[in-house]
C-alpha positions in Angstrom: -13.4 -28.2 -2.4 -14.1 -26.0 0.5 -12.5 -27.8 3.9 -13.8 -27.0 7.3 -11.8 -30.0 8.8 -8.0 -30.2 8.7 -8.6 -33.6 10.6 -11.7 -34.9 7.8 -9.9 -33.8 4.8 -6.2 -34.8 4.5 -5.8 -33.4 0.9 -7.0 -29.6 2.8 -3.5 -29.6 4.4 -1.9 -29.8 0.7 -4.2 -27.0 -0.6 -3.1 -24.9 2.9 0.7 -25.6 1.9 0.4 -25.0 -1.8 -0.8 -21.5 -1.1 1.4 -20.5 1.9 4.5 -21.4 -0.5 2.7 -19.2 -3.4 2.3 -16.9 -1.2 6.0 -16.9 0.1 7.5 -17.1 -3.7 5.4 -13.8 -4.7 6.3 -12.3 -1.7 10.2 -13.0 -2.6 9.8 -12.0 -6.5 7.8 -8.7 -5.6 10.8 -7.8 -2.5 13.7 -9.0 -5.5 11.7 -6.9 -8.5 11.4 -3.8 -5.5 14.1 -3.7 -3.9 17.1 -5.4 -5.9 17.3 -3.5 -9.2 15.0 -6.2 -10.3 17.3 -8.9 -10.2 16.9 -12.8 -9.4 19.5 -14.2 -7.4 17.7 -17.8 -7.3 15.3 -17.8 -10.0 16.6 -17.5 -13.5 12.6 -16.9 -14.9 12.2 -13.6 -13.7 15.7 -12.8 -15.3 14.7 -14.4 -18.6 11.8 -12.6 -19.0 13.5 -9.4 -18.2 15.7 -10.2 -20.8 13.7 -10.7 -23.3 12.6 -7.2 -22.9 15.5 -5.7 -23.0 16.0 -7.5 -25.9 12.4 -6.4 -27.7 13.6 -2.7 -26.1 17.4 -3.1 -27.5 18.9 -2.5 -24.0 22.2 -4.2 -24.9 24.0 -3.7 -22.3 21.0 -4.9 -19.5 20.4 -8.0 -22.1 24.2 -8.5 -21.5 24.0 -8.2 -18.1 21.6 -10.7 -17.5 23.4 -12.7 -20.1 26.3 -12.8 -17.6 23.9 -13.3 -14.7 22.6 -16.6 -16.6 26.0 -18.1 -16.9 26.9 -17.4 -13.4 24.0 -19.4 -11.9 25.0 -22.0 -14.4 28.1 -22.1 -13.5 27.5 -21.9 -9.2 24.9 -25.1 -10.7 27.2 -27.2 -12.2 30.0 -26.3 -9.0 27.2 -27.6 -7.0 27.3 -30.8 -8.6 30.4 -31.4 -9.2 31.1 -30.9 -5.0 
């Protein structure tokens, strides 16, 4: 659905937001993959699938680190809750 109207089409102001927030969370993954070793400190996904891998790849000692990375967001998670 192509809009030419924000003021005709109400569901045109969804489709803007959905991509200025993909947009935004690409950005973010591409600057945290760049410039941060490769390392999530929000997103647990990217970390996963760098995990797994390490893991296909045997990189013990990366798999472990983001093993350890894994329980520390649980663990700030479940602080968050329980505050």
């Amino acid at each position: 659905m192509l809009c030419y109207s924000l003021t005709n089409h109400p569901y045109c102001l969804d489709a803007i937001l959905h991509w200025n927030i993909s947009l935004v969370g690409g950005f973010l993954g591409a600057y945290a993959i760049l410039l941060h070793a490769g390392n999530f400190g929000s997103a647990q996904t990217g970390n996963l699938m760098e995990m797994g891998a390490e893991l296909v790849s045997m990189e013990w000692f990366n798999v472990l680190l983001r093993l350890a990375a894994l329980v520390l967001f649980g663990l700030g998670v479940a602080s968050a809750y329980l505050l």
